[in-house]
DSSP file (Angstrom, degrees, kcal/mol; ACC not computed):
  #  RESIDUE AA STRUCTURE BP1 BP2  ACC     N-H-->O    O-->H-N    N-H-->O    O-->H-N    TCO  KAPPA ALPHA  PHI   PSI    X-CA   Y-CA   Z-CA
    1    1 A X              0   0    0      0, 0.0     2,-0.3     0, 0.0     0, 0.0   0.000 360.0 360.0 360.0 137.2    9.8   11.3  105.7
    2    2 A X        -     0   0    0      1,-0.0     2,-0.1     2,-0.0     3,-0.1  -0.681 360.0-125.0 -99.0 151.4   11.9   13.6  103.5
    3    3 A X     >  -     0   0    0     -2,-0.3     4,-1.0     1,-0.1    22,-0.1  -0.565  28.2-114.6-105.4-179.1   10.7   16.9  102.7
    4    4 A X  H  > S+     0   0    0      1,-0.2     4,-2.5     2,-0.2     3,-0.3   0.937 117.3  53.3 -87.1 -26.0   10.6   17.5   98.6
    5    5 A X  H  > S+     0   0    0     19,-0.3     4,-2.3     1,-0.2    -1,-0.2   0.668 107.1  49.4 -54.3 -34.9   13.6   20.3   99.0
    6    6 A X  H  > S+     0   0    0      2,-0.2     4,-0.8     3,-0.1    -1,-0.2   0.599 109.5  52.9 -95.8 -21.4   15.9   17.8  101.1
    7    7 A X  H  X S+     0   0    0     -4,-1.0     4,-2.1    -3,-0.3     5,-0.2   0.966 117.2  41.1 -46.9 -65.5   15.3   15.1   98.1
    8    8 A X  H >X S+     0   0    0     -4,-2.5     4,-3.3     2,-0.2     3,-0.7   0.941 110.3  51.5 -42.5 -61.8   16.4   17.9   95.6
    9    9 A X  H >X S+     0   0    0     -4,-2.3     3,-2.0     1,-0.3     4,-1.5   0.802 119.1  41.0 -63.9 -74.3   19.5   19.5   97.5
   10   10 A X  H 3< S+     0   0    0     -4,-0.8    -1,-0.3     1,-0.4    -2,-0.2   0.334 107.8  56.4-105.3  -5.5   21.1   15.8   98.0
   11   11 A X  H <X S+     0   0    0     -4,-2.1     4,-1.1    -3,-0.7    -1,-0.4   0.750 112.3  45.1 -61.0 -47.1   20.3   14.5   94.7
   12   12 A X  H << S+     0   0    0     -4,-3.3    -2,-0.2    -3,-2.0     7,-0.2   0.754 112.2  46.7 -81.3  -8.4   22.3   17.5   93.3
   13   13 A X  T  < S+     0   0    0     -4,-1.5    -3,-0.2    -5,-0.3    -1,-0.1   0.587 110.5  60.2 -94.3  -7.9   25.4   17.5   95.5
   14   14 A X  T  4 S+     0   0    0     -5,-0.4    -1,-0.2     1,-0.2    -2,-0.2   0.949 115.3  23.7 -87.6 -28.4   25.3   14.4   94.9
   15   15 A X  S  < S+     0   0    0     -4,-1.1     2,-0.2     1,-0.2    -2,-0.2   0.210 136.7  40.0 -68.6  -8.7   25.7   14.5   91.1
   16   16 A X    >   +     0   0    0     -4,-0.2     3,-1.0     3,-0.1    -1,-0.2  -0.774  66.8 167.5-168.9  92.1   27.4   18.2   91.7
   17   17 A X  T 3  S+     0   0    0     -2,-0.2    -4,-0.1    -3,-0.2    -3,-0.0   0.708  76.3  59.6 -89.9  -2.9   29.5   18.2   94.3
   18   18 A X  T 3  S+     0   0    0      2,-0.0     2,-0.4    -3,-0.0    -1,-0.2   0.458  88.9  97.9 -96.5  12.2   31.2   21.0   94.0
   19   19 A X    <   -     0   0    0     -3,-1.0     2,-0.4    -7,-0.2    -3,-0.1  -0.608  63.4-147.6 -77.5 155.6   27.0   23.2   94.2
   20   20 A X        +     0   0    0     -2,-0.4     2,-0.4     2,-0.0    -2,-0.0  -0.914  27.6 174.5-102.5 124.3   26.4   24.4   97.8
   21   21 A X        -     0   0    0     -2,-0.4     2,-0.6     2,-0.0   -11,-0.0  -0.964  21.9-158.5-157.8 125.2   22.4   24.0   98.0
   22   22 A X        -     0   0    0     -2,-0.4   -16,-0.1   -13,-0.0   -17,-0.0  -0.864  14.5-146.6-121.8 104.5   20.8   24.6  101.4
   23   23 A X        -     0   0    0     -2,-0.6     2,-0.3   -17,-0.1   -17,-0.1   0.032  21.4-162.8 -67.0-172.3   17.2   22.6  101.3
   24   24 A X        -     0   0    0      1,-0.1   -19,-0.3     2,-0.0   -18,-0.1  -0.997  18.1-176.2-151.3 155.0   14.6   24.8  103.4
   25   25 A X        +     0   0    0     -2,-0.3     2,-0.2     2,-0.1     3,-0.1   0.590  42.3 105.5-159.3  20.4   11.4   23.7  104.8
   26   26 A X  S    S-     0   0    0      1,-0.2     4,-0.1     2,-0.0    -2,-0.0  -0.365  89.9 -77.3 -49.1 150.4    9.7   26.2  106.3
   27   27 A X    >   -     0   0    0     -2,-0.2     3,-1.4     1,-0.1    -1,-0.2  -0.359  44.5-133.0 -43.1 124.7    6.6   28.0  104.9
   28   28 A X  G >  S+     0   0    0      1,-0.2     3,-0.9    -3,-0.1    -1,-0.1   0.889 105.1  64.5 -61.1 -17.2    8.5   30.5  102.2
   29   29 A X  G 3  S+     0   0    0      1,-0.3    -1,-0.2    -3,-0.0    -2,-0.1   0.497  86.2  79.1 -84.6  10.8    6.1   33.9  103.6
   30   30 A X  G <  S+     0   0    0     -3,-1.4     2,-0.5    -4,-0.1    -1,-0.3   0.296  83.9  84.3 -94.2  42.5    8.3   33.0  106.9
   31   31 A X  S <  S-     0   0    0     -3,-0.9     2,-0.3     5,-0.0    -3,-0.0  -0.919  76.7-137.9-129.6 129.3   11.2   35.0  105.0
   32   32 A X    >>  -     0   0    0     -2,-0.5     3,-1.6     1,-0.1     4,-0.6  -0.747  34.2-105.3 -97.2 157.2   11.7   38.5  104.9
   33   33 A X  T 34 S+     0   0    0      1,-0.3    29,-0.2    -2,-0.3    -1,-0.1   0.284 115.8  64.3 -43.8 -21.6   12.7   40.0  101.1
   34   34 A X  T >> S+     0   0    0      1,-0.1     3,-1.0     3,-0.1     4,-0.6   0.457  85.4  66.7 -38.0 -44.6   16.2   40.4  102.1
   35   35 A X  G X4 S+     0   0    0     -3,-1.6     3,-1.0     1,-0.3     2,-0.8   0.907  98.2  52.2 -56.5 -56.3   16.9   36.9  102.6
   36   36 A X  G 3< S+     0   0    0     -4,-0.6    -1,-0.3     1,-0.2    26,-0.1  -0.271  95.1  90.0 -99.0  42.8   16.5   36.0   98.7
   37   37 A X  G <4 S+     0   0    0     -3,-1.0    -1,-0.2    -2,-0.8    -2,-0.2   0.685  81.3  47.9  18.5 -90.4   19.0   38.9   98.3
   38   38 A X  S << S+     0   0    0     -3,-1.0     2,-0.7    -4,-0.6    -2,-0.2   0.387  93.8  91.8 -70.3  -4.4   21.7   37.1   98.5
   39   39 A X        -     0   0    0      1,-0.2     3,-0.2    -4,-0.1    38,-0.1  -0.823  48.8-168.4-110.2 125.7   20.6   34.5   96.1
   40   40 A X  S    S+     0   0    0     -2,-0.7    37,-2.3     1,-0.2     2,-0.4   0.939  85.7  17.1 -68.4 -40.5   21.5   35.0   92.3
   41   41 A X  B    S-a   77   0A   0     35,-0.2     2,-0.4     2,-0.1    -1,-0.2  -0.968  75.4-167.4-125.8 155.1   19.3   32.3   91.1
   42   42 A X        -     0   0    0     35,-0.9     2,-0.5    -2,-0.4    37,-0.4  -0.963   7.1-159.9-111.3 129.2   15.9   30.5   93.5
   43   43 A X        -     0   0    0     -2,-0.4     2,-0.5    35,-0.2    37,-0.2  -0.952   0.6-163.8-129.3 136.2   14.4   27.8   92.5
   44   44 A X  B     -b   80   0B   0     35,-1.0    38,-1.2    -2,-0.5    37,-0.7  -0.862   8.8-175.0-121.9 103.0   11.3   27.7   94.0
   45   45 A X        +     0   0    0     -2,-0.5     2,-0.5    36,-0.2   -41,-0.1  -0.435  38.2 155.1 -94.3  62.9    9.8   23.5   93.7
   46   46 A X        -     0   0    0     -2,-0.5    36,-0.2     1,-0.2     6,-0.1  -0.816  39.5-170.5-104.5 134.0    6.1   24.9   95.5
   47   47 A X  S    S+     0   0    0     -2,-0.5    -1,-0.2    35,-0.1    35,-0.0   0.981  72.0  88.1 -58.5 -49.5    2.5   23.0   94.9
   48   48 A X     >  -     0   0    0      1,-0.1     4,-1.6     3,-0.1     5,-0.2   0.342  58.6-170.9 -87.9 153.5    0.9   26.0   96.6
   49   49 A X  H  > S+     0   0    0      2,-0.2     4,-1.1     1,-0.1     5,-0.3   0.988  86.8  63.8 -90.1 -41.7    0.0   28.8   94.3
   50   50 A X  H >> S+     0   0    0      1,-0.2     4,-2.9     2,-0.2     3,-0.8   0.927 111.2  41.7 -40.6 -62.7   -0.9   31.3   97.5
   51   51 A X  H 3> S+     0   0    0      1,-0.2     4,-2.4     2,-0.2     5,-0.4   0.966 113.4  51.2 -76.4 -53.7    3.0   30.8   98.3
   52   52 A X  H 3< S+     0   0    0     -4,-1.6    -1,-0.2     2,-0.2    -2,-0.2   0.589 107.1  54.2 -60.9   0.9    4.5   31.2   94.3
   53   53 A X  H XX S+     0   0    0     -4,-1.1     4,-2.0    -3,-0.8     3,-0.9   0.753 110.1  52.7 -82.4 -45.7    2.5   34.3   93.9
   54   54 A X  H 3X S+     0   0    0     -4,-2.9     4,-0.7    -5,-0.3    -2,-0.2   0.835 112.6  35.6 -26.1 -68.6    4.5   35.1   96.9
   55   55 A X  H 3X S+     0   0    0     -4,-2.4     4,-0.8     2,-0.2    -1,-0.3   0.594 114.4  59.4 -66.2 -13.8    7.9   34.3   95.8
   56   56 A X  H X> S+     0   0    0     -3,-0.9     4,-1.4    -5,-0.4     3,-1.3   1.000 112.4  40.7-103.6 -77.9    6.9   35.7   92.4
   57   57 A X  H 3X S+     0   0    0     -4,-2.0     4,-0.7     1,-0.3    -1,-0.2   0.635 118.0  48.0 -13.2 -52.0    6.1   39.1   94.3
   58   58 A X  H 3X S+     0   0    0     -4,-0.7     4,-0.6    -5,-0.2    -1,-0.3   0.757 110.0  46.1 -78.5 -37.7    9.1   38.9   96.5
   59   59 A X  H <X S+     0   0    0     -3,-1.3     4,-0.6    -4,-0.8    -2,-0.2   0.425 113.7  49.7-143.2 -36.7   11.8   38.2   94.1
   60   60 A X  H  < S+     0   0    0     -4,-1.4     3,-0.3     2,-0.2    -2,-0.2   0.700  96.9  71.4-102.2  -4.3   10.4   41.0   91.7
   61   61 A X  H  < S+     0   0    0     -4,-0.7    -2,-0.3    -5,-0.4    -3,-0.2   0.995  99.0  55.9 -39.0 -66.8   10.4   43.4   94.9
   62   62 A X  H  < S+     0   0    0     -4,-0.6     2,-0.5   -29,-0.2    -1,-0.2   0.508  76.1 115.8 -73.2 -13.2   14.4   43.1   94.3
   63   63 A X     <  -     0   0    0     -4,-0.6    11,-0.2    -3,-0.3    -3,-0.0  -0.441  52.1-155.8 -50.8 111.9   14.5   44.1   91.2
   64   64 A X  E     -C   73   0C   0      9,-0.7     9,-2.0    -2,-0.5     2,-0.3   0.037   7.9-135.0 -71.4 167.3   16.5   47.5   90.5
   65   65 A X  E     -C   72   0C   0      7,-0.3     7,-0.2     9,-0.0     6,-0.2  -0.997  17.2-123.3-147.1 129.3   16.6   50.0   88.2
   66   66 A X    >>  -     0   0    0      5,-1.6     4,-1.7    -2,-0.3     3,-0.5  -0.695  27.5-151.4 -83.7 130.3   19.6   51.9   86.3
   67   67 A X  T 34 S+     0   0    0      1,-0.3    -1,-0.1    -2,-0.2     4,-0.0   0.363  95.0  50.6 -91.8  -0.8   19.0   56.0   87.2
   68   68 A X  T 34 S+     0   0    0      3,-0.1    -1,-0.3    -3,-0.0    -2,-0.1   0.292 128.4  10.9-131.3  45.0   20.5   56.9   84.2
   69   69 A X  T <4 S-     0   0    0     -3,-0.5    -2,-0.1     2,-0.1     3,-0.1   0.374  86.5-120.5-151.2 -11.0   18.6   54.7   81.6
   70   70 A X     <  +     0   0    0     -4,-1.7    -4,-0.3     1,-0.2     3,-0.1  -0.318  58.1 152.1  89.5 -52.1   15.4   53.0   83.3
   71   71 A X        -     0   0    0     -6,-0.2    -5,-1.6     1,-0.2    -1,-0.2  -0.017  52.8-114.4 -67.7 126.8   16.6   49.6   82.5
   72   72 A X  E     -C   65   0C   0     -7,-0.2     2,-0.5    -3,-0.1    -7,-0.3   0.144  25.1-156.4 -27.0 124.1   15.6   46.9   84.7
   73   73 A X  E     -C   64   0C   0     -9,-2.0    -9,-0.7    -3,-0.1     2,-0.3  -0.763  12.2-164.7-118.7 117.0   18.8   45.5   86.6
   74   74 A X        +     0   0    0     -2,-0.5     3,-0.1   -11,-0.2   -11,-0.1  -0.645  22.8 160.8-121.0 126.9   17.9   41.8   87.6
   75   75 A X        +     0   0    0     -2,-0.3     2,-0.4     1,-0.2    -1,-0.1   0.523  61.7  48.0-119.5  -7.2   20.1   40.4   90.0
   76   76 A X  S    S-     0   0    0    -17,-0.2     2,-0.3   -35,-0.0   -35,-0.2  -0.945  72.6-153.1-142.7 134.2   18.1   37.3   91.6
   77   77 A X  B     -a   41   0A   0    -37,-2.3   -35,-0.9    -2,-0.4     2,-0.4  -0.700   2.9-144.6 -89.5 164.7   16.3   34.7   89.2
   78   78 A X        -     0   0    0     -2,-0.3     2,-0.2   -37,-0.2   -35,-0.2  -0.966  13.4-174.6-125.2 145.4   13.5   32.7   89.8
   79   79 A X        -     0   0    0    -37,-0.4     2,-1.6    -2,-0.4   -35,-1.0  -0.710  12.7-154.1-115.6  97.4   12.9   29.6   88.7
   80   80 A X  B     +b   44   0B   0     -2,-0.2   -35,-0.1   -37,-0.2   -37,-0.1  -0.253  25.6 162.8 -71.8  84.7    9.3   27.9   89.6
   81   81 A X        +     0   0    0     -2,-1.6   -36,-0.2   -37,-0.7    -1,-0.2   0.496  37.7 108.9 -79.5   9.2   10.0   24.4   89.5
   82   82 A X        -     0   0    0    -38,-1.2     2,-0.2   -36,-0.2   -35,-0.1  -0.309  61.2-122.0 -94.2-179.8    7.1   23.5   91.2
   83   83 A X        -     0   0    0    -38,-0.1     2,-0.4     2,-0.1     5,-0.3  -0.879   5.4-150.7-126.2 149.5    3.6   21.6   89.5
   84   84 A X  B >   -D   87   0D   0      3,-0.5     3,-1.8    -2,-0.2     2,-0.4  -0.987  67.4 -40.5 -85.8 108.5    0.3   22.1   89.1
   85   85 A X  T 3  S-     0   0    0     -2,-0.4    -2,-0.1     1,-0.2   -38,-0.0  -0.615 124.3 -28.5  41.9-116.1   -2.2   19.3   89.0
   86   86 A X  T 3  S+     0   0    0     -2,-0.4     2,-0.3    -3,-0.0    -1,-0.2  -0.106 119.6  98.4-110.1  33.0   -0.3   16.6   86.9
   87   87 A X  B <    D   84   0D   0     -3,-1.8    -3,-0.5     1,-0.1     0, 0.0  -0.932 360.0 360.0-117.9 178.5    1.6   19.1   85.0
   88   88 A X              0   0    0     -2,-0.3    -1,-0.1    -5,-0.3    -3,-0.1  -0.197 360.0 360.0-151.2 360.0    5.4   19.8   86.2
């Protein structure tokens, strides 16, 4: 059995070899807020909605703010690739 993450990551290094993609396959809430840090963009392929409120939460945690204009500085993307019933 393949998890859906380890499909993904070798289906794109395989078509893009020169991406670095590290699948994961742990529960995401075992991750502290710091860990998605380091990532400019997530894409997050999860059914469970409990756990993409999560990342959703986590991911806008890291968002910054410029002290001398207010403006949002967004350093980490999200992408929710994941589905809901039989949409995708």
């Amino acid at each position: 059995m393949s998890y859906k993450s380890e499909v993904a990551a070798r289906f794109i290094t395989e078509r893009c070899p020169e991406v670095k993609i590290t699948p994961y396959t742990v529960p995401i809430q075992d991750f502290k807020v710091e860990f998605f840090a380091d990532f400019t963009v997530i894409i997050a392929g999860l059914d469970n909605v409990e756990a993409r409120r999560w990342i959703n939460n986590t991911v806008h945690k890291l968002v910054t703010f410029d002290k001398e204009t207010d403006e949002p500085i967004v350093q980490n993307i999200l992408i929710d690739g994941g589905t809901e019933g039989f949409q995708g």
